[in-house]
N, C-alpha and C positions, 0 to 999 in steps of 0.2 A: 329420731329422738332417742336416746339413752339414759338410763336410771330406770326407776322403777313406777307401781303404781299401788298404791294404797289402798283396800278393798277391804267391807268390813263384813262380817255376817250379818250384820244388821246397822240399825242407828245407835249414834249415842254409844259404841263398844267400847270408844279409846282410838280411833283414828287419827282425829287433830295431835293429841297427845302424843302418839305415833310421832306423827311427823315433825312434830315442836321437838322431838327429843332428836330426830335425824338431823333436824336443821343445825341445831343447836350444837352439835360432834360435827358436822360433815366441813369439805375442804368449800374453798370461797368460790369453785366454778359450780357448786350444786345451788342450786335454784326452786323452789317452792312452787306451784301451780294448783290449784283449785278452781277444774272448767267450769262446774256447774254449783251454785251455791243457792238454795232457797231457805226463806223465811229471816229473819232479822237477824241470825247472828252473822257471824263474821269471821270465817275460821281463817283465813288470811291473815288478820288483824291479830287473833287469840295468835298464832303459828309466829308474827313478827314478836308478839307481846314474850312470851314465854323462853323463844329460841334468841331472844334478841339480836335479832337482824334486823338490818339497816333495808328501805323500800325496793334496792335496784336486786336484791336478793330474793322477792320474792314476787311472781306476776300476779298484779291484782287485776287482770282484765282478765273478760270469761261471762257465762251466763251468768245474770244475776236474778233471781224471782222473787218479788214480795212474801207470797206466800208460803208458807213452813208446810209443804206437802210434796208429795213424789212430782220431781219434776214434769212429767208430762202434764199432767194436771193442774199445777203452777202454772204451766207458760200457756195452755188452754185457756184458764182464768183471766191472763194479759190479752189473750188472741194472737197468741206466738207460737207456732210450730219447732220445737228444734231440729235442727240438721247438723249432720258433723263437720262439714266445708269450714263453718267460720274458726271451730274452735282446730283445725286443723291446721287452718291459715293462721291464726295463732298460733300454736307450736311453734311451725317452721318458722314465724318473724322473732321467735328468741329463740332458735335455736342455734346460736351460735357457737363456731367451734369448740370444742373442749368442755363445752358444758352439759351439767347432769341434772336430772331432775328427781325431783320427791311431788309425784304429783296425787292428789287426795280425793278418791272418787266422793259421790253422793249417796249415801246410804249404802246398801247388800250390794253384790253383784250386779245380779239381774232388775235394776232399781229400771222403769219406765224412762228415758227421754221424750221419747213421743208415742203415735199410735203404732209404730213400725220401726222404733230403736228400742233399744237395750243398753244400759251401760256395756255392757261385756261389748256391742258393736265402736265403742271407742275406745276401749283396751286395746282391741285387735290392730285395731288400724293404726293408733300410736305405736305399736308393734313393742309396748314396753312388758317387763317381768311385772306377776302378782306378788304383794307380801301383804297374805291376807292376818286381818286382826281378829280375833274371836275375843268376845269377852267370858268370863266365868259366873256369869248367872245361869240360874235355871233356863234349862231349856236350848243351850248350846251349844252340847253335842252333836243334837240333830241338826240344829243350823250348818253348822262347822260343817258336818260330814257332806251336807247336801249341796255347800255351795263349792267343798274339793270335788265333788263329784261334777259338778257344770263345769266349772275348771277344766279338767280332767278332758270332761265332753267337747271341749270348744277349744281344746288343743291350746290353751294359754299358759306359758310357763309359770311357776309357782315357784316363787324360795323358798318357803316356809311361813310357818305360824308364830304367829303372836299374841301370846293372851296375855290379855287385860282386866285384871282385878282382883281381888284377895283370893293366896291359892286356895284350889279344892282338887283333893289329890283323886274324884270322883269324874271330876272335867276330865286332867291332865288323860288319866288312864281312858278314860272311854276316846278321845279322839286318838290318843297315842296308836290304840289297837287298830283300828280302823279308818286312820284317814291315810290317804296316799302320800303325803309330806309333812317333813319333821316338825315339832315343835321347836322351834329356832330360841325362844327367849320368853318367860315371862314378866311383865310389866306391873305392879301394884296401880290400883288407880290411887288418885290425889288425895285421898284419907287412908289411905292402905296401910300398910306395913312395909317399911324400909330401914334400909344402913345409914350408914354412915360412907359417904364418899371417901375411896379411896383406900376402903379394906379391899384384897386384894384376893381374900375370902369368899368374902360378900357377892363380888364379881362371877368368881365361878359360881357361887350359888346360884343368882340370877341366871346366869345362861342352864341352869338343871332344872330351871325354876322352881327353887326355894329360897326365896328372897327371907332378909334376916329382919330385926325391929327398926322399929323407928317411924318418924314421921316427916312428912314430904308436902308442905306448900308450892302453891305456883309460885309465890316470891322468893321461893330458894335458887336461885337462877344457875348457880354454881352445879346445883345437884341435876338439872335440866342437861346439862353436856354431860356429866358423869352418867347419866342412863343414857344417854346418844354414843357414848362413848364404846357404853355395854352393848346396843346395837350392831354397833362397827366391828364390833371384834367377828360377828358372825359372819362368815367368808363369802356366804349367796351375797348376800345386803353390803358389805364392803366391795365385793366386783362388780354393783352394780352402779356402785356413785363414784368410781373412780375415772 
């Protein structure tokens, strides 16, 4: 499998958003995937909704848990142990030639699968690149730092960061100093501060991240690939969906 895999510091950072904005820019052989999904929402559906893509673009099979909890514990609740065989044998039944994926893990890194997985244990084995997302609240540096340090540990390649949420030049600086890979882009969340698509300004600013005014709904659909666009220009994340 080729392409990449979507990995947050935590929940709730800006992952979906992430990859709604990749989908949304990337060429028509890149393909969406979210193995493991618990509790009611639907980031499949938010990721078709947002990037507007059509169904055969994105795979909606994969675990799925009632429960809105770390999945080991989710599929305990059903009476369901996970293992990685099925979602592996998944992979390989779309992996067909010439295609790339944006696949979106379930919460941090090291989020439980079961009593004896790890997410990090289906990274590895899908053998795809990290583009971990950090968001800019309180308390994220140390997130950030500890989860490039498992990274790091577990020998998983990393493109770089992605932060998610109104700047603070207190985040930017304290991981800059001390994480082991670059900050690649940052991303305003969905009340943030934004441009105008298509200053060309703006653009570089974003990849400096210092994104410039404005505002940004999910129904702006147009400005949805201009940030996927911003994405792509970064050359880790463009060699990896090519």
């Amino acid at each position: 499998m080729k392409g990449l895999f979507v990995i947050g510091t935590d929940t709730g950072v800006g992952k979906t958003l992430v990859c709604s904005l990749l989908m949304a820019a990337a060429s028509p052989q890149v393909r969406y995937w979210k193995p493991v999904q618990t509790g009611e929402d639907d980031d499949t559906a938010t990721v078709r909704a947002l990037a507007r893509q059509p169904a055969q673009r994105c795979v909606g099979e994969g675990v799925r848990l009632t429960l809105a909890a770390s999945p080991h514990h989710a599929a305990e609740v059903q009476g369901l142990e996970l293992t990685l065989e099925p979602l592996l044998a998944l992979a390989a039944r779309h992996d067909t030639p010439g295609a790339r994926f944006v696949v979106e893990g379930a919460g941090g890194l090291c989020v439980p699968l079961s009593r004896t997985l790890l997410q990090t244990d289906l990274v590895k084995r899908l053998g795809l690149p990290v583009l971990l997302v950090a968001s800019t609240r309180l308390g994220t540096i140390n997130h950030t730092l500890l989860t490039l340090r498992e990274l790091e540990r577990q020998q998983i390649p990393t493109l770089g960061i992605v932060l998610s949420g109104a700047s603070d030049p207190a985040v930017r600086s304290g991981i800059a100093a001390h994480g082991l890979v670059p900050i690649v882009a940052s991303i305003p969340d969905l009340a943030g501060e934004l441009g105008e698509p298509g200053d060309d300004a703006l653009v570089a600013g974003l990849l400096r991240g210092t994104p410039g005014e404005g505002t940004w709904t999910p129904k702006e659909r147009p400005a949805v690939a201009f940030w996927g666009r911003i994405l792509l220009q970064v050359p880790a994340i463009r060699a990896a969906l090519m």
